[in-house]
VOVEX-346077 format. One record per residue (C-alpha): residue number from 1; residue in one letter; x, y, z. Coordinates in pm, whole numbers, plus 32768, in hexadecimal, padded with zeros to 4 digits. Each point is the difference from the previous one (the first is absolute). Layout:
BEGIN
{resi=NUM, resn=A, px=X, py=Y, pz=Z}
...
This chain:
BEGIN
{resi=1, resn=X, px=DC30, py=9D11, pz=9302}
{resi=2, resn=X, px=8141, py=8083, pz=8085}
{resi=3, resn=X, px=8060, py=8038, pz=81A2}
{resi=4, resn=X, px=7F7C, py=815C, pz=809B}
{resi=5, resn=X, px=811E, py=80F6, pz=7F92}
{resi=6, resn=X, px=8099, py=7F5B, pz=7EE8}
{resi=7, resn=X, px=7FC7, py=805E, pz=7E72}
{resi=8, resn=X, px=7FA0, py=7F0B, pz=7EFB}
{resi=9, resn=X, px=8162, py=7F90, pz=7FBD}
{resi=10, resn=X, px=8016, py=7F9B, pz=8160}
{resi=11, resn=X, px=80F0, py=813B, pz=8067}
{resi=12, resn=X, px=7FAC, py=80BD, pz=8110}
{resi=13, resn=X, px=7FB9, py=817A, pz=7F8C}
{resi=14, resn=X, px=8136, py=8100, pz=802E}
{resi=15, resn=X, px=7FD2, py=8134, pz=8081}
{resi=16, resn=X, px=7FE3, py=810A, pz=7F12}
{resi=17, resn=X, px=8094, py=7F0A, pz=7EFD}
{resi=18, resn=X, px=815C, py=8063, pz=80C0}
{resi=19, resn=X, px=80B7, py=7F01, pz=80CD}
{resi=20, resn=X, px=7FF1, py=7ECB, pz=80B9}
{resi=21, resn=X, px=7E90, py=7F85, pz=8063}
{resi=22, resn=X, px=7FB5, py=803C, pz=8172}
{resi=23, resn=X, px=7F99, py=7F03, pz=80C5}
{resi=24, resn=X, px=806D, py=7F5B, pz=8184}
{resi=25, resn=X, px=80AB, py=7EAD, pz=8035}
{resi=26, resn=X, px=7F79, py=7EDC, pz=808E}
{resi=27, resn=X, px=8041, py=7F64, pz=8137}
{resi=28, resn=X, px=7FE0, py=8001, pz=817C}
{resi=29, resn=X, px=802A, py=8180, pz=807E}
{resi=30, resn=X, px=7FFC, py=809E, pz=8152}
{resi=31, resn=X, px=7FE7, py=8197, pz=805A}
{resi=32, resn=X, px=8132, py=8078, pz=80DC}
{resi=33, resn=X, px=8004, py=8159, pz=809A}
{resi=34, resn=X, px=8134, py=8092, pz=7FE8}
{resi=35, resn=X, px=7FB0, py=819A, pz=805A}
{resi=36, resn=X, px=7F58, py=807A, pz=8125}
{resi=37, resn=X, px=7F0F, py=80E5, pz=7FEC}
{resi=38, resn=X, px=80E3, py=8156, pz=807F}
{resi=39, resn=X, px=810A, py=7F74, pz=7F10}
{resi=40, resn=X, px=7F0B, py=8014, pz=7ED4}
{resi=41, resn=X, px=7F97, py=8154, pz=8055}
{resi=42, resn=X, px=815E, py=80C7, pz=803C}
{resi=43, resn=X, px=8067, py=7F1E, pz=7EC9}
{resi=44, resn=X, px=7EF3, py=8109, pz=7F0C}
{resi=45, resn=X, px=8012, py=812A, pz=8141}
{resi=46, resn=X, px=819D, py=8001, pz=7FB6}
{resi=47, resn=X, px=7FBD, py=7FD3, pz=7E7A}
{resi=48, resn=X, px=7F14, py=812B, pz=7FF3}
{resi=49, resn=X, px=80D7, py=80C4, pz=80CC}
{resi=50, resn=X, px=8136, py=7FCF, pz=7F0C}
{resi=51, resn=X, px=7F36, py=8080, pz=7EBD}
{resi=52, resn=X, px=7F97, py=8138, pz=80C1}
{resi=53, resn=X, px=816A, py=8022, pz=807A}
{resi=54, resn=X, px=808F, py=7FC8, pz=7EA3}
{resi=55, resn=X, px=7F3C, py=80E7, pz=7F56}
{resi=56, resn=X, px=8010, py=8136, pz=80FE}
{resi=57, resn=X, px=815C, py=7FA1, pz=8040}
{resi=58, resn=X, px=8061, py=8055, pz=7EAA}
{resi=59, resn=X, px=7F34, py=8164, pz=7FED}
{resi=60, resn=X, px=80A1, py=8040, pz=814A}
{resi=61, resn=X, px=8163, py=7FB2, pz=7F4F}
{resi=62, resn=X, px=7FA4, py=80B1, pz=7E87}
{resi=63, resn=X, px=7E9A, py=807F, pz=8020}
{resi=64, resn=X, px=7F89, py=7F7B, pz=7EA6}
{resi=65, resn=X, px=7EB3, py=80F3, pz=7FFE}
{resi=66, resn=X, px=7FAA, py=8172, pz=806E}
{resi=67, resn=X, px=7F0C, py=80CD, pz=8014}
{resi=68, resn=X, px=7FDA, py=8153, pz=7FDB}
{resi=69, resn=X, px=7FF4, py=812E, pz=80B6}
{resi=70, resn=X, px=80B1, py=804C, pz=815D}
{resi=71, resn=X, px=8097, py=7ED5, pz=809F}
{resi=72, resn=X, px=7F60, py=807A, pz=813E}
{resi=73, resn=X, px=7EAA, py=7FDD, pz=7F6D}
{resi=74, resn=X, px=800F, py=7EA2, pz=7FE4}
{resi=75, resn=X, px=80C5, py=7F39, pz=80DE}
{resi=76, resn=X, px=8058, py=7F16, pz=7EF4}
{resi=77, resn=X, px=8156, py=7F63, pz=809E}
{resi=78, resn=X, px=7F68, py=8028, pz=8145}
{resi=79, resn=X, px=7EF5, py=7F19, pz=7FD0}
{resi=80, resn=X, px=80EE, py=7EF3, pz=7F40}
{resi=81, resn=X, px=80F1, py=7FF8, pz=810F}
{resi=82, resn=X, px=7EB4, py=7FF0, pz=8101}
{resi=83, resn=X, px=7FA5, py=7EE3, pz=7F28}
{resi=84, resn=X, px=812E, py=7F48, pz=7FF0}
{resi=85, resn=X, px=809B, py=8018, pz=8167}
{resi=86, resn=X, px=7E9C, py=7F72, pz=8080}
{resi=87, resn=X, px=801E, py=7EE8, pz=7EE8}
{resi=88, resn=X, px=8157, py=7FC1, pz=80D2}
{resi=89, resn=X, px=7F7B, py=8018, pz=8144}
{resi=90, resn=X, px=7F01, py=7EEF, pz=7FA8}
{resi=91, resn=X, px=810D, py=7F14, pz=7F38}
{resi=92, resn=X, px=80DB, py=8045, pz=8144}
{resi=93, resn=X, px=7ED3, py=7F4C, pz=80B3}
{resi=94, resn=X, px=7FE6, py=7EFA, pz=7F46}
{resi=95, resn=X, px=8172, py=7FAB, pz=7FF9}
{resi=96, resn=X, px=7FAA, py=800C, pz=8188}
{resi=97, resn=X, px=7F00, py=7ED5, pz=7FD1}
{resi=98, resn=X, px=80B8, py=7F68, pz=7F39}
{resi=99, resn=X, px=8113, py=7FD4, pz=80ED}
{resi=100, resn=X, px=7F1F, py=7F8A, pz=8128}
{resi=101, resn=X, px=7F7D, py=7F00, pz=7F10}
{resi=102, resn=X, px=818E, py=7F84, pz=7FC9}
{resi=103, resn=X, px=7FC3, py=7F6E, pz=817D}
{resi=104, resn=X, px=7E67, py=7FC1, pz=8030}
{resi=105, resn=X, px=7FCA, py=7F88, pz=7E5F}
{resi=106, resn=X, px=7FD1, py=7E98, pz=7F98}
{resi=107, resn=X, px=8147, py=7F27, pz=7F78}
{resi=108, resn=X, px=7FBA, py=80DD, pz=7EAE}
{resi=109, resn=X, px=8053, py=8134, pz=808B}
{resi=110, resn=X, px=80A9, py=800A, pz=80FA}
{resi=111, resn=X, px=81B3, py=8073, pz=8027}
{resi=112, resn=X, px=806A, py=7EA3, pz=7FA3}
{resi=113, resn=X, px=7F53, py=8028, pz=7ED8}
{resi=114, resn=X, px=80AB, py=813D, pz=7F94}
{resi=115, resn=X, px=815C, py=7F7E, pz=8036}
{resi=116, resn=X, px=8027, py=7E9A, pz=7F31}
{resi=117, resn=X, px=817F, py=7FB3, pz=8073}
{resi=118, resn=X, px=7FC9, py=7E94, pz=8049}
{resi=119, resn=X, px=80E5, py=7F0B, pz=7F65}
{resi=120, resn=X, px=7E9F, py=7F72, pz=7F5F}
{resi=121, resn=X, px=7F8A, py=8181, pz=7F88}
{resi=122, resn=X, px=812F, py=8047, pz=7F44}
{resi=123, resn=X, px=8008, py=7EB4, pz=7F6B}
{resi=124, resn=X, px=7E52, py=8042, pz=7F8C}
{resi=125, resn=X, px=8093, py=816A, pz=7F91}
{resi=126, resn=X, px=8105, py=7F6E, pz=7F00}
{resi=127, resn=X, px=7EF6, py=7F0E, pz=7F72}
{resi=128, resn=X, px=7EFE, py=8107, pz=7FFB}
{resi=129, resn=X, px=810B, py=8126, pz=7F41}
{resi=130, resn=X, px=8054, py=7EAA, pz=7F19}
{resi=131, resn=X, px=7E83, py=7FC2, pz=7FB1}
{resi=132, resn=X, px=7FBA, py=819F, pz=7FBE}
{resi=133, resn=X, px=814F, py=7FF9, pz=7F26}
{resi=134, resn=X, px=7FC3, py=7EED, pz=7F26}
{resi=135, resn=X, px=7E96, py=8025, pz=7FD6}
{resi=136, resn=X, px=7FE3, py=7EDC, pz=80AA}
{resi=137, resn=X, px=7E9F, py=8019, pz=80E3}
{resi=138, resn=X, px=7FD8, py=7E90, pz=800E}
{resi=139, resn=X, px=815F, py=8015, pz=80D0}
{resi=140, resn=X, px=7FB3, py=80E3, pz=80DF}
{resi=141, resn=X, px=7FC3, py=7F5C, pz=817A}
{resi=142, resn=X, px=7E9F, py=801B, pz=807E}
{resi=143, resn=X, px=7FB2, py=80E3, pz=8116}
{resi=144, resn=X, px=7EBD, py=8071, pz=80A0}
{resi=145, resn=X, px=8091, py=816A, pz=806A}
{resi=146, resn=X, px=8114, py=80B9, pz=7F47}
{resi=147, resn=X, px=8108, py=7F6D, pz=7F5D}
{resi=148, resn=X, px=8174, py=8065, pz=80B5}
{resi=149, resn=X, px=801F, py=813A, pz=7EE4}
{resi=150, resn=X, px=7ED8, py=808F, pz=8031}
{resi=151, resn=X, px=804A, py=8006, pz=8167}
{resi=152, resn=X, px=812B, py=808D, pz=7FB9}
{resi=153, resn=X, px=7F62, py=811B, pz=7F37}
{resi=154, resn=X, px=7F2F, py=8058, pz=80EE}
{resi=155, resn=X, px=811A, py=8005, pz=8114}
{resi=156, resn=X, px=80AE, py=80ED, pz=7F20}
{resi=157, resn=X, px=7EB4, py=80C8, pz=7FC3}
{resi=158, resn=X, px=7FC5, py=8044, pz=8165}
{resi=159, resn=X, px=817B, py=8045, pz=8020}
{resi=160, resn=X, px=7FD3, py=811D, pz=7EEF}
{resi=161, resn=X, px=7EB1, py=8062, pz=80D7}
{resi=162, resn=X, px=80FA, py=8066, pz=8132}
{resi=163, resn=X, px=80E0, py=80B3, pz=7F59}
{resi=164, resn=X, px=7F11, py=80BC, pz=7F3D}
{resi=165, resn=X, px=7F21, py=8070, pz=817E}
{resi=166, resn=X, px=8157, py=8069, pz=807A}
{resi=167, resn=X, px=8063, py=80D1, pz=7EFF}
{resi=168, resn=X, px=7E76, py=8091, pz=7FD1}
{resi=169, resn=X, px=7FE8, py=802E, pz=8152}
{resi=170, resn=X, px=814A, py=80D1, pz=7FD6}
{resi=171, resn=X, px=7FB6, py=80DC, pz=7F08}
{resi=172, resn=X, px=7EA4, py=8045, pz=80A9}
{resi=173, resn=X, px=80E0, py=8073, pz=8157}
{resi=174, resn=X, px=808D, py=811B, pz=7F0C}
{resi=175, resn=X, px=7EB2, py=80A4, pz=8051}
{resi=176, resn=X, px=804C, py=8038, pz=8158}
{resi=177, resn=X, px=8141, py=8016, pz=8040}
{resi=178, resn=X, px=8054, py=7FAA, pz=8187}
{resi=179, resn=X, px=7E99, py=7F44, pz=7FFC}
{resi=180, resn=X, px=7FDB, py=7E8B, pz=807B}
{resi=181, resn=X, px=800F, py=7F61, pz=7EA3}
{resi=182, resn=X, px=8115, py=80F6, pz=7F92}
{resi=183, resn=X, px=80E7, py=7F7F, pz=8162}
{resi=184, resn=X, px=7F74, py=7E99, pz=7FC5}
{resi=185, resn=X, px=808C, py=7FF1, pz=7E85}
{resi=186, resn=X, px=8162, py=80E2, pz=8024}
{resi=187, resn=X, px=80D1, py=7EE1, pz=7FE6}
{resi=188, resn=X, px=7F98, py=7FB7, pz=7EA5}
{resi=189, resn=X, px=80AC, py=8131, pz=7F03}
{resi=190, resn=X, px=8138, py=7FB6, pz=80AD}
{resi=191, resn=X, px=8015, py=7EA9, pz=7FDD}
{resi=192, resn=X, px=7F8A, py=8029, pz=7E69}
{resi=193, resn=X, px=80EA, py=8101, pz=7FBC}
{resi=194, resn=X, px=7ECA, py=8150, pz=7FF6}
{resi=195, resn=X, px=7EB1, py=8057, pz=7FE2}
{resi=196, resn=X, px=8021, py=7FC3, pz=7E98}
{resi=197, resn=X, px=804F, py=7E9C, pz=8017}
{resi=198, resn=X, px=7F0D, py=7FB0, pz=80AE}
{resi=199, resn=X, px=7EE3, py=80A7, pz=7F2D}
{resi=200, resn=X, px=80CE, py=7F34, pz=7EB8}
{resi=201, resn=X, px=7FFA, py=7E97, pz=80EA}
{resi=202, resn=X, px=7E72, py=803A, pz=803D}
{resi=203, resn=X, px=7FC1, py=806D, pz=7E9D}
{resi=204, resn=X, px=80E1, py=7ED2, pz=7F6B}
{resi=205, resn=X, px=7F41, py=7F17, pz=8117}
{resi=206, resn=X, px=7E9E, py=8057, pz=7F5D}
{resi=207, resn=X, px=809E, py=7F64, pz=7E9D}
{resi=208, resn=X, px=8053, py=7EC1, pz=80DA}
{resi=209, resn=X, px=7E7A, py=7FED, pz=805C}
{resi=210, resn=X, px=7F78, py=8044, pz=7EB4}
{resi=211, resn=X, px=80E1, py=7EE7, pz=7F52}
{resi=212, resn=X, px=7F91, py=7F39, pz=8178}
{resi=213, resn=X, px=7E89, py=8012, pz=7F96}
{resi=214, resn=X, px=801B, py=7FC1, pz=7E76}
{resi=215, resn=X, px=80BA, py=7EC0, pz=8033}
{resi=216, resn=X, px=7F30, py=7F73, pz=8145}
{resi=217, resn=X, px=7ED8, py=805C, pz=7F28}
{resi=218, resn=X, px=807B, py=7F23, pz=7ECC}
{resi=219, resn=X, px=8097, py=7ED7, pz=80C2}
{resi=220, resn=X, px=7EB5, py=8033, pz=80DF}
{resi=221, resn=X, px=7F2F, py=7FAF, pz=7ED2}
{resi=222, resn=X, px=80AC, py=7F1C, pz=7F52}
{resi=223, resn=X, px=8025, py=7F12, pz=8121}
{resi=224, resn=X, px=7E9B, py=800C, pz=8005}
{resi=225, resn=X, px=7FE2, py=7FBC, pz=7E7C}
{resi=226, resn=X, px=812B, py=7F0A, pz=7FF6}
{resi=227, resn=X, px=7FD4, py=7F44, pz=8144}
{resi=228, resn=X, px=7ECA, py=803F, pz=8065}
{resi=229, resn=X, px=8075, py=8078, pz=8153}
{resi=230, resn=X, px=7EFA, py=80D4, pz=8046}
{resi=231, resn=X, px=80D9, py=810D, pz=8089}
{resi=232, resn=X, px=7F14, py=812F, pz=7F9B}
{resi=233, resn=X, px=7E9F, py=7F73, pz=80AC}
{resi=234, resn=X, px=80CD, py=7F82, pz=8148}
{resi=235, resn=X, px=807A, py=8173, pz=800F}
{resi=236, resn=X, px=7E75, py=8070, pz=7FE4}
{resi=237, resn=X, px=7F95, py=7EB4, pz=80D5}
{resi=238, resn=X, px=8112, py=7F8F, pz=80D7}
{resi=239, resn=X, px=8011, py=7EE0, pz=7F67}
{resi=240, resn=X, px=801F, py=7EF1, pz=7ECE}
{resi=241, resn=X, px=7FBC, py=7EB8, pz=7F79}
{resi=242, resn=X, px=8109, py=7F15, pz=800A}
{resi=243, resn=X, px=7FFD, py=7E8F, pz=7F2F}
{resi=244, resn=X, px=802E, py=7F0F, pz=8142}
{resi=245, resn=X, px=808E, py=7F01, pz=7EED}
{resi=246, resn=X, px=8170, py=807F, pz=800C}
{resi=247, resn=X, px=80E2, py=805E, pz=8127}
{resi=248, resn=X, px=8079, py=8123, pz=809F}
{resi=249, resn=X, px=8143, py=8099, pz=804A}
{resi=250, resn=X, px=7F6F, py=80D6, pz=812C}
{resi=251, resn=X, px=7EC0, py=7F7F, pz=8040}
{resi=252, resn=X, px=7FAB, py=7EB0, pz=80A4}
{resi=253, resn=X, px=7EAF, py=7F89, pz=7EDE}
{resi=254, resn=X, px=7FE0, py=7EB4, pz=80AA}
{resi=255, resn=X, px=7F4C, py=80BF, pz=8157}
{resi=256, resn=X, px=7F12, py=80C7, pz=7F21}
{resi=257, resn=X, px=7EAE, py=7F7B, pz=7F78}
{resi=258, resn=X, px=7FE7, py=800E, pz=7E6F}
{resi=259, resn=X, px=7EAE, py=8005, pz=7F61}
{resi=260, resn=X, px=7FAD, py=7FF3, pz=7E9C}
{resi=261, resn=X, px=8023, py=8122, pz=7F2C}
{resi=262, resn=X, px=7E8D, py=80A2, pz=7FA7}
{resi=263, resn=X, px=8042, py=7FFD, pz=7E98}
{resi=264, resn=X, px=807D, py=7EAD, pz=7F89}
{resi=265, resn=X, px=7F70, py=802D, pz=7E9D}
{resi=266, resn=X, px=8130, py=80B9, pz=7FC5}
{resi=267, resn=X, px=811B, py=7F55, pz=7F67}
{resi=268, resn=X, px=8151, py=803D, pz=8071}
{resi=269, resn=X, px=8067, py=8132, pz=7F06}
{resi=270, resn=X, px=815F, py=7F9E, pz=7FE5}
{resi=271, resn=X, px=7FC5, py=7EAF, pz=7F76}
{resi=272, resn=X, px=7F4B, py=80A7, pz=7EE8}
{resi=273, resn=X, px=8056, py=8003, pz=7EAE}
């Protein structure tokens, strides 16, 4: 007889015949939230929101399609930039949560979080760039919430977020000149050197969110596959499992119950052969 999941040579099957077996470590674990509820949502509202904008913002730019017949007939453009400048309007709002939740969020999320300058942060950042350059996981420190670069990226991505409302909202004024938006954003050409430059800063901006949402989808995943972190369900969730076995760099384990993980049939997968 072999254990529940395992072949007859003892080997847990693979899946698809392709890579390491998957299984869950043993151990004492406890669930942590990490991501309040409005966090969560403007998290997939704000992702949605850049798709839309991506895609009508480069028809509005180089319209990639046409149809035929009279231009006024359709309305094409019209309805893309209808489409996109509400897409902005609700990313705008959720930038607006987002803030608020800088000063009413839990230790995850709020400002402090955004802006790792301790003397301790930049210490955990140069182990942490260390462990991603070597390809050294088992060197990385352990944290319950981001790690001091991906707090950085995101700082940086909500950087490139303001300067690409300012310089939307700009180029929307255009449409009424001497209007409220038009007044509010004046200051901008000048400062960029034209009109121009500022349609080339919000069209080179969109490239910086594209690369943004390839890599935090890799790194997302592996971290998940590689440490187990669990960053993809606490997204979905709020929260994740945590081994209460090991220490934390920014999280206190010894005031948190552990309980056993459900599943302790399953060996440890990276003490497999």
């Amino acid at each position: 007889m072999t254990a529940r999941g395992e072949t007859a040579t003892g080997r847990r099957p693979r899946l698809f015949g392709l890579g390491r077996a998957l299984g869950r470590e043993r151990g004492n674990f406890t669930w942590v939230y990490l991501w309040s509820a409005p966090i969560r949502a403007m998290h997939w509202i704000a992702g949605a929101c850049i798709i839309v904008l991506t895609v009508t913002g480069f028809y509005i730019g180089r319209p990639y399609f046409m149809t035929s017949g009279e231009a006024s007939a359709h309305f094409l453009m019209g309805r893309v930039r209808f489409i996109h400048f509400t897409a902005a309007a609700v990313f705008v709002m959720t930038g607006i949560v987002r803030v608020y939740w800088l000063f009413a969020g839990n230790r995850f999320e709020r400002f402090p979080a955004l802006f790792p300058v301790t003397r301790k942060n930049l210490h955990t950042t140069m182990r942490t760039a260390n462990a991603y350059l070597t390809f050294r996981p088992d060197k990385q420190p352990s944290l319950v919430g981001h790690d001091p670069l991906q707090q950085y990226a995101y700082t940086l991505l909500y950087l490139l977020a303001a300067v690409m409302v300012v310089t939307g909202f700009t180029m929307y004024g255009q449409s009424n000149p001497g209007g409220i938006i038009f007044r509010a954003f004046a200051w901008v050409p000048p400062l960029l050197g034209g009109l121009q430059v500022v349609r080339l800063v919000h069209h080179v901006l969109t490239w910086g969110f594209i690369i943004f949402a390839l890599i935090h989808i890799y790194f997302t995943i592996r971290s998940d596959y590689v440490d187990r972190a669990g960053r993809v369900s606490s997204i979905i969730t709020g929260g994740r499992y945590i081994s209460t076995d090991e220490p934390y760099e920014d999280y206190d384990i010894s005031k948190v119950p552990a309980s056993p993980w459900p599943t302790p049939e399953h060996p440890n997968p990276k003490k497999e052969a």
